[in-house]
PLY file of the C-alpha trace (Angstrom):
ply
format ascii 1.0
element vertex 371
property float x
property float y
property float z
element edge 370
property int vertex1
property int vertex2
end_header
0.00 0.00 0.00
1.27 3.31 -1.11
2.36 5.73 1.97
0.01 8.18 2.24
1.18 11.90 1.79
1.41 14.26 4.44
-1.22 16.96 5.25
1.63 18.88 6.70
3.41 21.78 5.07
6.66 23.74 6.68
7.86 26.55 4.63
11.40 27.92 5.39
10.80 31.65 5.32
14.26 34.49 5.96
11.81 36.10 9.00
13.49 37.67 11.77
11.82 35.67 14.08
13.03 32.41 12.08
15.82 29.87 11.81
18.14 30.95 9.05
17.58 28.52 6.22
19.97 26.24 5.45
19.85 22.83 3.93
19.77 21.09 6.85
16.96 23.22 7.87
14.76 21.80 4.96
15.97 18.84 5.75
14.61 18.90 8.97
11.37 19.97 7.93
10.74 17.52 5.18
11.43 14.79 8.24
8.74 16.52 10.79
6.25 16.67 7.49
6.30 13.11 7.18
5.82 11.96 11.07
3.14 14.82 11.08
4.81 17.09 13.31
4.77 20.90 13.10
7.13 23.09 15.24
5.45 26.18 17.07
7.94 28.47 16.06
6.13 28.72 12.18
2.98 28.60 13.98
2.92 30.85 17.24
1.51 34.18 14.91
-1.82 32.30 13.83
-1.97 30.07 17.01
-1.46 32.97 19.72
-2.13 36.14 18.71
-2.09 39.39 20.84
-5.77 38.99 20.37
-8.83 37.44 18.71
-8.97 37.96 15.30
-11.65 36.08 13.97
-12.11 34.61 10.27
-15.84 35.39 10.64
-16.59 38.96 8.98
-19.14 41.58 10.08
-21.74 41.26 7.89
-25.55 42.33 7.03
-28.48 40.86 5.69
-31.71 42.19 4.25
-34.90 41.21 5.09
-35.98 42.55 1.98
-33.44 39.93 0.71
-34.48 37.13 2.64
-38.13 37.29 2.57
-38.13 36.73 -1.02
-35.73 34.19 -1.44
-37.54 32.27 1.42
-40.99 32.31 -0.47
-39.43 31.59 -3.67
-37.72 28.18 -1.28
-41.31 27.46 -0.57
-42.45 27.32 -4.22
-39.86 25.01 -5.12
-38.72 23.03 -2.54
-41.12 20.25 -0.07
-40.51 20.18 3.34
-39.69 16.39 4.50
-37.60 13.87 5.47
-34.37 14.18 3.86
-33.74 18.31 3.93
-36.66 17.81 7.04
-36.74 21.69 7.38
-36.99 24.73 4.57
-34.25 26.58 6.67
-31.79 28.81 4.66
-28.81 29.30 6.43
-26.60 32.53 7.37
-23.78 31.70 5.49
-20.76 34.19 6.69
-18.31 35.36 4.05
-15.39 35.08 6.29
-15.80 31.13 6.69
-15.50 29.54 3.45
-18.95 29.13 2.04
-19.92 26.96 5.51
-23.61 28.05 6.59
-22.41 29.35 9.58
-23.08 32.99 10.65
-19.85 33.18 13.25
-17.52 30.32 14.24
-19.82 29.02 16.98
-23.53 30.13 15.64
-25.90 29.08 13.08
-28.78 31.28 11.97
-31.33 30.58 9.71
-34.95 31.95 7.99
-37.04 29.22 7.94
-40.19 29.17 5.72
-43.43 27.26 6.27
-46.34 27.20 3.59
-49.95 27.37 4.43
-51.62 24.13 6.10
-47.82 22.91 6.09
-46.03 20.49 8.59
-42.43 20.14 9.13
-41.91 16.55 10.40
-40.90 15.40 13.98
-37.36 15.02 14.88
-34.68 15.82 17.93
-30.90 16.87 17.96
-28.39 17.66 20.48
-27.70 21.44 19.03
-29.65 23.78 21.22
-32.43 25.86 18.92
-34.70 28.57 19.22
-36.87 30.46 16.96
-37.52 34.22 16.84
-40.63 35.27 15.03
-40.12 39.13 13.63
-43.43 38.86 11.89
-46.26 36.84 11.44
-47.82 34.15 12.97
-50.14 30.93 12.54
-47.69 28.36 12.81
-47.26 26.31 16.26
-44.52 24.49 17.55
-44.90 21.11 19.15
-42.27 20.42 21.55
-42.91 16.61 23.27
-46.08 16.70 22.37
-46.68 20.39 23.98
-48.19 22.65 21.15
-46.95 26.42 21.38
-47.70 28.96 19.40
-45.29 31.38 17.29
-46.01 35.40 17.00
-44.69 38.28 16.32
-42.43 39.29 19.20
-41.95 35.62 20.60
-38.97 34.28 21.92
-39.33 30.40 21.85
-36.53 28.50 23.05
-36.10 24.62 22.76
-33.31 22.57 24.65
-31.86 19.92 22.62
-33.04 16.02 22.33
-36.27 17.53 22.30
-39.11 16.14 19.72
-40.07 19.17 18.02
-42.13 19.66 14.90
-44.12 22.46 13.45
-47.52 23.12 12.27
-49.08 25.62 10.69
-52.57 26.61 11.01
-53.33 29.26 8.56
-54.07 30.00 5.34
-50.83 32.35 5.08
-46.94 31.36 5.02
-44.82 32.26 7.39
-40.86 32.93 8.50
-38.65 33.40 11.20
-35.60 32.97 12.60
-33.67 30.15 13.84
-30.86 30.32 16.11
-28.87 26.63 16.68
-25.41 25.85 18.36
-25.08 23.80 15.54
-21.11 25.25 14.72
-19.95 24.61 18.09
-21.58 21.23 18.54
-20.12 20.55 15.30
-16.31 21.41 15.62
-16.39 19.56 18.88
-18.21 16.55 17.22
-20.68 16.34 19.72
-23.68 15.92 17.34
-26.56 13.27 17.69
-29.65 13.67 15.27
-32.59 11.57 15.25
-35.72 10.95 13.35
-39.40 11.13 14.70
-43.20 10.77 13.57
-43.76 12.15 10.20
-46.64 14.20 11.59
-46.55 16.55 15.06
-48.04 14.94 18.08
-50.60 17.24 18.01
-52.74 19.08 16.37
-54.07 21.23 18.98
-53.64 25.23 18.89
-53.85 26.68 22.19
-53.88 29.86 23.42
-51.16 28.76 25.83
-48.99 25.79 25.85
-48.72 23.36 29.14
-45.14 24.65 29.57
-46.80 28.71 30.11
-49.18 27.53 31.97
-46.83 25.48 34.69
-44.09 28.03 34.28
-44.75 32.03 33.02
-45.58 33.06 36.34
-42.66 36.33 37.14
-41.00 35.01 40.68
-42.93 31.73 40.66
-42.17 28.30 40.39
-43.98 24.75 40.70
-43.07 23.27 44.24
-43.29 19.96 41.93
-39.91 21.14 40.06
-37.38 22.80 42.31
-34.60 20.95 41.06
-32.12 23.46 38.44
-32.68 22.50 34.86
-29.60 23.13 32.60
-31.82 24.54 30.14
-35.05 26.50 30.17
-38.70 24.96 30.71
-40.48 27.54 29.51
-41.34 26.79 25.65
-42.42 30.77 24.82
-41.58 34.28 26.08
-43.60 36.56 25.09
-43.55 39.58 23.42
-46.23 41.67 25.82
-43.96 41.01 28.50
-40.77 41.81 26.95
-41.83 44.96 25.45
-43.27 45.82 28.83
-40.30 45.40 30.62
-38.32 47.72 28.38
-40.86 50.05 28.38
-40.47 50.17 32.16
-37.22 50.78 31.89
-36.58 53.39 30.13
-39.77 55.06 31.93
-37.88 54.77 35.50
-34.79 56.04 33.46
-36.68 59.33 32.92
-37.62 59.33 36.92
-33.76 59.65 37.42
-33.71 55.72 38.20
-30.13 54.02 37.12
-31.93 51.21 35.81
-30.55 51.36 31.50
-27.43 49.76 31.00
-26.52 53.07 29.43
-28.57 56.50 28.38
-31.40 55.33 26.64
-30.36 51.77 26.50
-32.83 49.15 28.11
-31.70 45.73 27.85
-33.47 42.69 28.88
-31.84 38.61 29.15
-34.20 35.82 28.69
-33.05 33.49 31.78
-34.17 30.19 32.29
-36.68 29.84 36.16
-35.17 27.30 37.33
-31.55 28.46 38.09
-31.73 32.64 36.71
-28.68 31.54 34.35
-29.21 31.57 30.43
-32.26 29.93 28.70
-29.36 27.44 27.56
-25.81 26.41 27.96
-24.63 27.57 25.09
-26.60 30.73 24.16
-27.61 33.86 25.54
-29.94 36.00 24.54
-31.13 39.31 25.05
-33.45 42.07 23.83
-32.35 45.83 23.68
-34.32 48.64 23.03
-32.83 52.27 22.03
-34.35 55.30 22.58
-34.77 58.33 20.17
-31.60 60.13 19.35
-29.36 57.38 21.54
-25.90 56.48 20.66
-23.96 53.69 22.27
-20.43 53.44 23.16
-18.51 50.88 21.19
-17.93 47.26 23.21
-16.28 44.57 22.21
-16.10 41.18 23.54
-14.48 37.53 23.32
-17.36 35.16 21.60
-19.55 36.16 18.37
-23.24 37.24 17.67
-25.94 37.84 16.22
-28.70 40.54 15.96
-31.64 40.79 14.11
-33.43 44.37 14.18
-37.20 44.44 15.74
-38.73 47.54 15.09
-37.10 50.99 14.00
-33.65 51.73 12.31
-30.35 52.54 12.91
-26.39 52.91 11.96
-24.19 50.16 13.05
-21.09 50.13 13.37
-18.84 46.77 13.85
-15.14 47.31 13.50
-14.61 49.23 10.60
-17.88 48.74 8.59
-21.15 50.52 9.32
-24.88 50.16 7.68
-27.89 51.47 8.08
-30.73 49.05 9.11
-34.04 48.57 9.46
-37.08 45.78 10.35
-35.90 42.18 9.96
-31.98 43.03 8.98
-29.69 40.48 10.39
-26.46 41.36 11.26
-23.25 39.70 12.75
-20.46 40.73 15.16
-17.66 38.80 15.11
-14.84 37.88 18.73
-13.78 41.06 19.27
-14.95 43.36 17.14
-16.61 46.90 18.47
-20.00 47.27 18.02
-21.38 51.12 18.25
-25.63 51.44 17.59
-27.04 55.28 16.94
-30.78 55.56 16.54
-32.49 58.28 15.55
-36.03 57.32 15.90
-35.60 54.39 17.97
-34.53 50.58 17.83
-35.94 47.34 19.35
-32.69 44.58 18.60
-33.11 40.82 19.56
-29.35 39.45 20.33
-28.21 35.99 20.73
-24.63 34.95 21.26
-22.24 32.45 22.67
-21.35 33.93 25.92
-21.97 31.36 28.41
-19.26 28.95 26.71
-16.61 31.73 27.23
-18.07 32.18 30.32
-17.93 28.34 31.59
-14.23 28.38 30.69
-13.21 31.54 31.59
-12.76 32.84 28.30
-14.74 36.06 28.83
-13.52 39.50 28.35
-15.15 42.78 27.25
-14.38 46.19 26.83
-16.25 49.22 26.74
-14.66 52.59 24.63
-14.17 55.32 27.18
-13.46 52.30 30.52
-9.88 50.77 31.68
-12.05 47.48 32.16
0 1
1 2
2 3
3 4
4 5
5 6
6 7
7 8
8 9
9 10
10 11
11 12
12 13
13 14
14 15
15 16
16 17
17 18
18 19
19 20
20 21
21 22
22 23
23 24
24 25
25 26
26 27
27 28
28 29
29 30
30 31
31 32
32 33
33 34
34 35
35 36
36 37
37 38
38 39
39 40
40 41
41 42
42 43
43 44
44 45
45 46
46 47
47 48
48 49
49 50
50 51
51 52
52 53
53 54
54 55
55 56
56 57
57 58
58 59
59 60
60 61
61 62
62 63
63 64
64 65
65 66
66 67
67 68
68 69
69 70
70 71
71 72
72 73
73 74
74 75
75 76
76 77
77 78
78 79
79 80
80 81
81 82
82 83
83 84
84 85
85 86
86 87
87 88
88 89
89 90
90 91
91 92
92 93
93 94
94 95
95 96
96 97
97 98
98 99
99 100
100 101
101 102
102 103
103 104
104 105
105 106
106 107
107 108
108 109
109 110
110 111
111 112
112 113
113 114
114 115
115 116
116 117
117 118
118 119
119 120
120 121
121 122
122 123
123 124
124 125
125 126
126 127
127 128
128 129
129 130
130 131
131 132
132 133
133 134
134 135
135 136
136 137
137 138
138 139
139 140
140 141
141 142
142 143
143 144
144 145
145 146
146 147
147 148
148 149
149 150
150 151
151 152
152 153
153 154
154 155
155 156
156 157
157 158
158 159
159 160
160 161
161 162
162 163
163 164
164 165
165 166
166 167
167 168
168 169
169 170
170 171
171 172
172 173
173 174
174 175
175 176
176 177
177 178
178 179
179 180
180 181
181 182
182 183
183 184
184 185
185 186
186 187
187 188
188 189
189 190
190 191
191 192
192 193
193 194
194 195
195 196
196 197
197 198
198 199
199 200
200 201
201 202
202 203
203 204
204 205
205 206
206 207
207 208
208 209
209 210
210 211
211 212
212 213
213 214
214 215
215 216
216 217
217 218
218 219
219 220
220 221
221 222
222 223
223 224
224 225
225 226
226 227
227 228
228 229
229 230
230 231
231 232
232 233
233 234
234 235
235 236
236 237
237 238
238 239
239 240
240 241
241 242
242 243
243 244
244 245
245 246
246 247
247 248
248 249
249 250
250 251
251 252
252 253
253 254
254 255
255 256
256 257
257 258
258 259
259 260
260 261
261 262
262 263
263 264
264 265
265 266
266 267
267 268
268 269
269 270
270 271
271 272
272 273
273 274
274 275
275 276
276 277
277 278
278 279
279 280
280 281
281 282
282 283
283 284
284 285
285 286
286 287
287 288
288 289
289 290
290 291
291 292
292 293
293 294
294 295
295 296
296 297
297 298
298 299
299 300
300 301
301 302
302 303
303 304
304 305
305 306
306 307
307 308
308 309
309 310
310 311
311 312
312 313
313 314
314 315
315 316
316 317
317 318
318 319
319 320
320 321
321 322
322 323
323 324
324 325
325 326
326 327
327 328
328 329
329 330
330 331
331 332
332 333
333 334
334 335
335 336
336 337
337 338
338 339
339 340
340 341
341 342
342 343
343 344
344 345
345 346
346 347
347 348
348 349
349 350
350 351
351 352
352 353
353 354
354 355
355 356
356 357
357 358
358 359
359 360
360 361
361 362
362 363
363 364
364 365
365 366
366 367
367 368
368 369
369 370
């Protein structure tokens, strides 16, 4: 049997930093090529750099974009076993045509016809949609049937059943968020088929999982026990919108309440333990008032945003747009992020935080701190 040839590739370069290159040199380097060795002296710049500098890019993408592309998915394209979802994914320019929006974060518009189902399955990548508009479809999570509007934050732990159904007599989108990147690079994936049809049928007003569990400061003396991921199947929009409304109203009483001048920020926790809805996502709502300006931050660990309501100019390192309803956009390790709104902004965030946070990999920085 032929010898295989080697993956690895040394190149003698005249760098200060290097060996001088002699023949012996090469020599030497041909040898560690073929016992797959590679010396940390070529490799220390790209290995450990002064500081993250991520291949994923800052980029933006239109809802005005996606929309159409989505419905033209839904002419064309069944939803069933096989492709088992009509989700288009973020694919970020910066990562070599993989459909992941940052290293660690897949996003996704996912499109379901009138009358449609999407069939019953679980994986181990935690998932959760994000419905900017429209509604009509439900969710059915173990058999638990939860309905998806505008506003609503619905998170689902993985090896969960899930399948969707909708209802109406209108197609619908929204967004899905997955750890699927991370889960992937670490090759921690299972994936498993279910039914071909939901559970359930059934369209409540409220799912069993609101019922037992959206009370604010209450919990089930049945289920004291911490839950690594959220119970609760739906947050909803009233309440979220609500609570940054209050915010920025006790702001204007002279209450230090915003994270900073007309910024209210919100994180959806999970009940059980007040930690993020899941391991390995966070996410957060943030709401800018009229004529607010942030200061830049920047952070170890990616994300993503998708804008609400309103518009604004965004700024992530050195590229800035202007954005509106539905625009997705990402923010890559360690890039500064600055938001000004002139007639106001509503901005739905997930990122990867707690897995920084677990190892303690977590750093930030805020323009105008020493932090």
């Amino acid at each position: 049997m032929p010898p295989v040839a080697s993956p690895v590739r040394i190149q003698a370069t005249d760098a200060a930093d290097q060996p001088d290159r002699t023949p012996q040199l090469e020599d030497l380097y041909r040898n560690f090529e073929r016992q797959l060795l590679v010396p940390l002296w070529t490799e220390i710049g790209d290995l450990m750099p002064p500081q993250p500098t991520s291949k994923a890019l800052p980029h933006l993408w239109r809802w005005q974009d996606l929309l159409p592309a989505a419905r033209q998915a839904g002419q064309l394209v069944p939803v069933g076993r096989g492709g088992e979802r009509r989700a288009i994914a973020l694919a970020n320019p910066g990562l070599g045509g993989r459909p992941f929006a940052t290293p660690t974060l897949w996003a996704a518009i996912q499109y379901l016809n009138p009358q449609e189902d999407a069939p019953v399955h679980r994986h181990t990548q935690n998932a959760f949609r994000f419905v900017v508009e429209g509604e009509g479809v439900w969710t059915v999570v173990n058999g638990d049937p939860v309905a998806m509007r505008r506003g609503d934050f619905l998170p689902q732990a993985g090896w969960n059943w899930h399948g969707h159904h909708n209802r109406s007599d209108t197609a619908m989108a929204w967004i899905d968020g997955l750890d699927i990147p991370f889960q992937h690079y670490t090759e921690a994936t299972f994936f498993e088929f279910g039914p071909d049809e939901v559970e359930s049928r059934e369209a409540p007003e409220r799912s069993r999982s609101e019922r037992l569990w959206a009370h604010p400061g209450l919990r089930p003396l049945t289920h004291l026990k911490p839950a690594p991921a959220t119970p609760l199947l739906a947050y909803r929009w009233e309440y979220t919108d609500h609570a940054l409304s209050e915010q920025l109203a006790l702001e204007a009483e002279g209450e230090p309440v915003t994270v900073e001048p007309g910024h209210a920020a919100v994180r959806y926790t999970n009940p059980t333990t007040g930690d993020d809805i899941m391991p390995t996502l966070r996410t957060e709502f943030h709401r800018l008032a009229p004529h607010t300006e942030t200061a830049a931050r920047k952070e170890v660990g990616s994300s993503v945003f998708q804008v609400f309501d309103g518009s604004a100019e965004v700024t992530v390192g050195d590229t800035t747009w202007t954005v509106e309803r539905g625009d997705l956009f990402v923010v890559p390790s360690w890039q500064p992020l600055r938001l000004a709104s002139e007639e106001g902004l509503d901005l739905f965030r997930f990122s990867d935080s707690p897995v920084f946070e677990r190892l303690h990999l977590d750093r930030n920085h805020q323009e105008g701190t020493h932090a």
